[in-house]
N, C-alpha and C positions, 0 to 999 in steps of 0.2 A: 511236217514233212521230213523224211529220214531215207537217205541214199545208201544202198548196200550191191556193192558188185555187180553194177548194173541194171539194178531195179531201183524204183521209187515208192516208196510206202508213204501215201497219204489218207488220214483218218483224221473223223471227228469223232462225235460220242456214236453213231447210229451208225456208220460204214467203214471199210477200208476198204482201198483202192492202190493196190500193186501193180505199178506199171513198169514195163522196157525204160531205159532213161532215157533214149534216143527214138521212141518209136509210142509218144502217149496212144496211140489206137492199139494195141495191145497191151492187153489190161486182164486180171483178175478181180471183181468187186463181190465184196462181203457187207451184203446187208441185212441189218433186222426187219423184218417184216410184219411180226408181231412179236409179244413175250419170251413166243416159246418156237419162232421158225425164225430162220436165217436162211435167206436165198441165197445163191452162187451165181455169178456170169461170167465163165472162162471164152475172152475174144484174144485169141492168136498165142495165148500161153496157159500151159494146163497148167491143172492142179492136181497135188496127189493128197490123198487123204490115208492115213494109216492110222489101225487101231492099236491101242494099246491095250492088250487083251487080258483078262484074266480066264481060268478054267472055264468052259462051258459056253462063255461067249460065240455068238452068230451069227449070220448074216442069210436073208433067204429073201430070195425074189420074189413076192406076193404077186404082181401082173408084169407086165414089159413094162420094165424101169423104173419098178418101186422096187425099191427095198428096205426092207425090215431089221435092223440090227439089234439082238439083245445082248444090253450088258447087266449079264447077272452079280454082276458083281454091287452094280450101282443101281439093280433094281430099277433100270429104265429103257423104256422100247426109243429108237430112233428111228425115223421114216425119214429115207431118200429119194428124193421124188427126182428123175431122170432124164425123164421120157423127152423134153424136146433139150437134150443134149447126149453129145456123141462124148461114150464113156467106154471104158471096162476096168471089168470086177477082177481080182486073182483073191480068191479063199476058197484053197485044197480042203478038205474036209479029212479031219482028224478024228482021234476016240473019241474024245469028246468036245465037239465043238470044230469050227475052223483053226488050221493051226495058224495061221495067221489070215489080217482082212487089209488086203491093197487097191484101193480105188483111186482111177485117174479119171478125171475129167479132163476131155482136150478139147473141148467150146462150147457153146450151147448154155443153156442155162438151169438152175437146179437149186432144190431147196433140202433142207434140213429139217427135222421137226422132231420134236421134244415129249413124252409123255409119258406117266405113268404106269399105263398098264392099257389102255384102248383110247383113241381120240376121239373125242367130241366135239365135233363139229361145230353146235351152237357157240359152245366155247370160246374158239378159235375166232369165233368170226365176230363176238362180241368184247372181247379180249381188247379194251380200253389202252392199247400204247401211245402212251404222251413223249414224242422224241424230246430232247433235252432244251430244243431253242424254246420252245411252249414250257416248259414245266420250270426254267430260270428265268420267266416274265415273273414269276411269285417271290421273286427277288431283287428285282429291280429297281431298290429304293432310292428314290430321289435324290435325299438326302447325303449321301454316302458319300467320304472321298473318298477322291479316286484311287489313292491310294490301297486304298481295302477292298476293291475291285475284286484283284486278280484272287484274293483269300476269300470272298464271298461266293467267284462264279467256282470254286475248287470246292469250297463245305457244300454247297448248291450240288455240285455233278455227284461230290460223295452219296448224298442223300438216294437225288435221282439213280444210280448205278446198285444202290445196293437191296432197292424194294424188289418185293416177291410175291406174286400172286396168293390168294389162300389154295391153301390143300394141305390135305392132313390133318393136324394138329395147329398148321396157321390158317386160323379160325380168319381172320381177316387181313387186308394188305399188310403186311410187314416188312421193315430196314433192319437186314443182315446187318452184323455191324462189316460183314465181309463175307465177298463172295469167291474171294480168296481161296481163305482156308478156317475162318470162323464164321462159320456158316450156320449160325443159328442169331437166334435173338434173346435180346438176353435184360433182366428184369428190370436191372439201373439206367442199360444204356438205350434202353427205348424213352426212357424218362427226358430225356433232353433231346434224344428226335422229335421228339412228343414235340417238347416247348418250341424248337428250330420250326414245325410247320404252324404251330397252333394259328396264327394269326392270318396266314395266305391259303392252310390248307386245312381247316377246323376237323372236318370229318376224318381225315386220315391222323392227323393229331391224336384224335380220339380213338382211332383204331391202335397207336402204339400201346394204350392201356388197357384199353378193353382186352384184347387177344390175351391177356395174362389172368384177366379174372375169368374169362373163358375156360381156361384152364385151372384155377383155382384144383386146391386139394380139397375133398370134404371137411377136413381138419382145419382148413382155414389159409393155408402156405401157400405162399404164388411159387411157379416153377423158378431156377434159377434163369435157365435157360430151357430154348422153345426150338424146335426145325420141326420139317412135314412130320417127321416119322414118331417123334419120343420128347417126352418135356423133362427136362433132371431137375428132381429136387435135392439132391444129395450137397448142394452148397449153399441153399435157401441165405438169401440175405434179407435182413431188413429191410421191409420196402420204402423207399421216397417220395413212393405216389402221391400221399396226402401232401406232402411240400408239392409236388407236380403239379396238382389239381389245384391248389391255393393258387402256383403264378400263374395257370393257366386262364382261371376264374379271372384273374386282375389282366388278362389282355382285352383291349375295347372289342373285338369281335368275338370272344367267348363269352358265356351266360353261365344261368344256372344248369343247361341241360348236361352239362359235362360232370356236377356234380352229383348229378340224379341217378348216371347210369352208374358212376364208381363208387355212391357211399357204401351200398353193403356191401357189397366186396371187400372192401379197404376195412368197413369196419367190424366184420370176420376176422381179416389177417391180422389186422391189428392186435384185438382180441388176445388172439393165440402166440402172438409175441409178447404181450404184455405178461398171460399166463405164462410160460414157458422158456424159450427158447433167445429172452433177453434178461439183464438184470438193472436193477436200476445201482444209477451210478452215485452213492451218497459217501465217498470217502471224502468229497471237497464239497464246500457250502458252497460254492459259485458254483458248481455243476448239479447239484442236486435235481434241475428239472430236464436232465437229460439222461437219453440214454444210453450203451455204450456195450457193443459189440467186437468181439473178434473175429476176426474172416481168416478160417485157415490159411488161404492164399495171400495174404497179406500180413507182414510185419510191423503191423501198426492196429491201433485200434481206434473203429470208426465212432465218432459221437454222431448222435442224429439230434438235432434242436430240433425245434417247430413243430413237433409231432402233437403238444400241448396244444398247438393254435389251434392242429385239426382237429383232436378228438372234443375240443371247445364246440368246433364247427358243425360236428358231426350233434353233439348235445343241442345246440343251439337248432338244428334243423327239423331234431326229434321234437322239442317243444316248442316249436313256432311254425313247423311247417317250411319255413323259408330259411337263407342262410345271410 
């Protein structure tokens, strides 16, 4: 809870609630509803909503009390749904576009919604949102001091807050590592969200690796990074996966299915690492069975061990069937 100039701001992970300080029945609440809509209920204190617009940006009443906002900038339609709340709109119509978009709600209730380019309904309405109290039962462990609580229920909400529907290019559910302002997902650091769920939440575990071989390059390279729209290979790293898939293999609720869906993929990329784009590291006899990359963006160079384990693994599978 956070007190500001006579208001009261109190939020969890799924609402905020702005109230008078001396008058809680007057209120603002912001809540999520699903993924992709957030309802409004202004009682006894509006709201103003202001765009920040770029060129061409708009707003257009589609029936009494929807409205349609594009932002071409961001290549996304927003539906304002009204109708049982007392509002008005101010956007003059300019060259091109509104010159500006000022909307007040002064009570009544109202929603937001999110999409693409046209909404789909089925979507919407099957759109799986797990608010945060159910999705940190998968964390819950008994075991734990107390101490490490409050650093479990925070890497927990991290997790929770930064998944994202598929669309696009996100072939399956994916953790931005932020929704911030690095707003994509990216090839290493899905490898330890991967591990963080594998054991409460197998299937989505398995979707942190899969969406990269989804995307694979015909040449063999997983993207660096991944969002809706574009995957960049242009910083292609060495991938971890096979060490990924090894610890994941060794959690008691993972099996062989996890290795089934990554071997060729992994051993594609492999492949083409091996040919190409790494060298091996024999100037020291203690490092010889590694190998040993340079990452422009980093001043240091990375060894990878364990990579022998997997292509062991990967051999071992091909002549036995099993691993």
């Amino acid at each position: 809870m956070r007190t500001n100039a006579g208001q009261v701001i109190e939020a969890n992970e799924n609402e905020c609630r702005i109230r008078a300080k001396n008058s809680p029945d007057r209120y603002v609440l912001l809540k999520f509803l699903f993924s992709d809509v957030i309802s409004i209920e202004c009682c006894d204190i509006r709201l103003r909503l202001e765009m920040h617009k770029s060129s061409h940006d708009f707003i257009q009443e589609k029936a009494k009390g929807i409205f349609i906002i594009q932002s071409c900038a961001k290549d996304h339609v927003y539906e304002l749904d009204l109708r049982d709340a007392v509002y008005n709109v101010e956007a003059p119509w300019g060259r091109a576009g509104n010159e500006y978009i000022r909307i007040d709600i002064i009570k009544g209730v109202g929603s937001i919604r999110e999409y693409a380019l046209v909404p789909c309904e089925s979507d919407t309405k099957n759109t799986q949102f797990i608010d945060f109290t159910q999705w940190n039962q998968n964390y819950t462990y008994t075991g734990l001091e107390s101490r490490y609580c409050k650093a479990r229920d925070l890497a927990s909400y991290i997790l929770w807050s930064a998944f994202v529907r598929p669309e696009g290019k996100l072939t399956r559910n994916s953790v931005y590592s932020s929704k911030n302002w690095m707003t994509n997902i990216w090839s290493w650091d899905n490898c330890f969200c991967a591990l963080a769920m594998v054991e409460s939440m197998p299937d989505l575990a398995l979707d942190q690796l899969l969406v990269f071989a989804d995307n694979q390059h015909k040449a063999g390279a997983y993207p660096d990074c991944i969002n809706d729209r574009f995957s960049l290979f242009s910083f292609c790293k060495p991938p971890i996966h096979g060490w990924t898939l090894l610890e994941m293999i060794k959690r008691p609720i993972s099996g062989s299915d996890f290795a089934d869906c990554l071997l060729e993929p992994l051993s594609i990329d492999m492949a083409m690492i091996l040919a190409g784009t790494m060298q091996r590291c024999l100037c020291m006899e203690d490092l010889s069975n590694l190998l040993i990359y340079t990452h422009i963006s980093h001043d240091s160079v990375i060894l990878l061990p364990r990579y022998r384990v997997f292509w062991s693994m990967v051999s071992k599978k091909r002549r036995t069937g099993h691993f």
